[in-house]
C-alpha positions as semicolon CSV with decimal commas, in nm:
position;residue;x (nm);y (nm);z (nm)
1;X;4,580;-0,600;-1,962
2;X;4,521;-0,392;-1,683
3;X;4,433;-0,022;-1,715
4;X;4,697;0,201;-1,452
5;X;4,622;0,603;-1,432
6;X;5,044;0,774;-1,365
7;X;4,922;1,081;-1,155
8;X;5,282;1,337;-1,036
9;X;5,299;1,691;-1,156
10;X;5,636;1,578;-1,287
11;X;5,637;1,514;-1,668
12;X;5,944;1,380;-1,628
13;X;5,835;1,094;-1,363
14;X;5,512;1,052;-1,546
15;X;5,664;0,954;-1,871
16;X;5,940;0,714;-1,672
17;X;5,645;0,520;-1,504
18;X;5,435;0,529;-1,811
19;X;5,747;0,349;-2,004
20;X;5,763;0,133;-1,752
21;X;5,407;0,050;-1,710
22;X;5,385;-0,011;-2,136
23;X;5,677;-0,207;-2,121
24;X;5,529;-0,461;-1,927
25;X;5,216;-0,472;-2,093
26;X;5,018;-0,227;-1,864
27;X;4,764;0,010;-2,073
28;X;4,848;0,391;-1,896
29;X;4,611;0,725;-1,857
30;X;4,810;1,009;-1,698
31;X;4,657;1,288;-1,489
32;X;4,896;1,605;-1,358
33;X;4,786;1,708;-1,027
34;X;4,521;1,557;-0,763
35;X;4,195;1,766;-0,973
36;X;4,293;1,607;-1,289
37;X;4,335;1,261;-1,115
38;X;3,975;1,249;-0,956
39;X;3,835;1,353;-1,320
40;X;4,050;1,131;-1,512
41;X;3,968;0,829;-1,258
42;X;3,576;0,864;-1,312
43;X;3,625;0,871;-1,705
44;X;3,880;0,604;-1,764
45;X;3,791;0,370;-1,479
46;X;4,160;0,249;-1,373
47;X;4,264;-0,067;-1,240
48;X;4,515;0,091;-1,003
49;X;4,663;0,412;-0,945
50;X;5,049;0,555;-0,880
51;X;4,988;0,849;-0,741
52;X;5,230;1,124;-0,598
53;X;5,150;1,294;-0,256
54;X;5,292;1,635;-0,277
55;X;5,086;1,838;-0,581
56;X;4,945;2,166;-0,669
57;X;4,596;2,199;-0,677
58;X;4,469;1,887;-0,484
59;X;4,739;1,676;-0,288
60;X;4,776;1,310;-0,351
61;X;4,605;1,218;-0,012
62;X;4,299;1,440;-0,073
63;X;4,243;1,323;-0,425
64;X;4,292;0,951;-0,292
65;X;4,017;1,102;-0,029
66;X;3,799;1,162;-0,262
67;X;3,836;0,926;-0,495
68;X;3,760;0,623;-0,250
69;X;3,466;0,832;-0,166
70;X;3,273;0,718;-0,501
71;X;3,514;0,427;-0,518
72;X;3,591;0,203;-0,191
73;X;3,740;-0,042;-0,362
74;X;3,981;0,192;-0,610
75;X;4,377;0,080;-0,545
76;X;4,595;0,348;-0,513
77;X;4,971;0,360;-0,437
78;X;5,134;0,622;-0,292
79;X;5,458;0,757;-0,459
80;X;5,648;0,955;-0,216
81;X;6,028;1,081;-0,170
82;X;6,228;1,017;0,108
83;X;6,106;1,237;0,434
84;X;5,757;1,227;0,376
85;X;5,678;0,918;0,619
86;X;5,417;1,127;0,819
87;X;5,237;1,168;0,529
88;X;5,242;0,816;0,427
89;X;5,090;0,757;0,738
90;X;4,801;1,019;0,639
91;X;4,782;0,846;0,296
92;X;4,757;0,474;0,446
93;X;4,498;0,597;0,661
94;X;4,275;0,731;0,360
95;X;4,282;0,401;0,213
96;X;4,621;0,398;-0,008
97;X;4,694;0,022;-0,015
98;X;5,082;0,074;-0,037
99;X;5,328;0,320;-0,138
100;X;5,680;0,345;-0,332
101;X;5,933;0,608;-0,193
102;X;6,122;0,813;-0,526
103;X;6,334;0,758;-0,681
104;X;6,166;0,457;-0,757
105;X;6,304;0,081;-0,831
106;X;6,161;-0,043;-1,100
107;X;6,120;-0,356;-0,930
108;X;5,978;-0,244;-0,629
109;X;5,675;-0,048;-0,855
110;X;5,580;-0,391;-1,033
111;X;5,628;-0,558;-0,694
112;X;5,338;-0,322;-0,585
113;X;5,112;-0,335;-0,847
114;X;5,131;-0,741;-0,862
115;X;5,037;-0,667;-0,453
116;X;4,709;-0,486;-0,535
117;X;4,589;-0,634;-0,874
118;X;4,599;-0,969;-0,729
C-alpha cells in the first residue's frame, strides 16, 4: 500500500489523518513542521504528502518549495483552513497538486489522494 507522510504542527490533526490514512490501508510517516517534512521526505520516500500551510519553522509552501526541488514529481496536498485562499494560490503555484480546506471531510481527503496516486 501506498506510503503517505501527515505533516501539521497539530498533534491533534496529525493523529486524526494518520487514523484515517491506516484505516484505509495507507502506511503513514508524520513530520511536525515544514524542516522536519523536507528531512522526513528524503528518508522515507512518500507516495504523497498532506501537508499544512501555516507552520513554525518552514511554512507548508516553502517546504513543498523545496521539496519539488530534489523531487519534481513528489505529490503534495495542501491542507488549509478556511481564509487562506491566497495562499493556496501560492501553494498551487509551487507545484501542490490539490488542497483540502480544515476541518477536513474525510471523504474529500481520500477523494484527493485517489486524485494524485492515480
Amino acid at each position: 500500500m501506498a506510503k503517505i507522510m501527515v505533516v501539521d504542527d497539530a498533534k491533534f490533526m496529525r493523529v486524526r489523518l494518520s487514523k484515517l490514512l491506516t484505516g484505509h490501508g495507507f502506511d503513514v510517516v508524520e513530520a511536525e513542521n515544514g524542516e522536519e517534512a523536507v528531512y522526513v521526505y528524503k528518508a522515507e520516500h512518500p507516495d504523497a504528502v498532506l501537508m499544512d500551510i501555516t507552520m513554525p519553522q518552514k511554512t507548508g509552501i516553502e517546504a513543498l518549495a523545496e521539496i519539488r526541488g530534489f523531487d519534481p514529481q513528489a505529490k503534495v496536498i495542501m491542507l488549509t483552513a478556511l481564509g487562506q485562499e491566497s495562499m493556496v494560490v501560492q501553494a498551487v503555484q509551487a507545484g501542490a497538486r490539490d488542497y483540502v480546506v480544515k476541518p477536513f471531510d474525510p471523504d474529500r481527503v481520500m477523494l484527493a489522494l485517489k486524485k494524485v496516486l492515480g
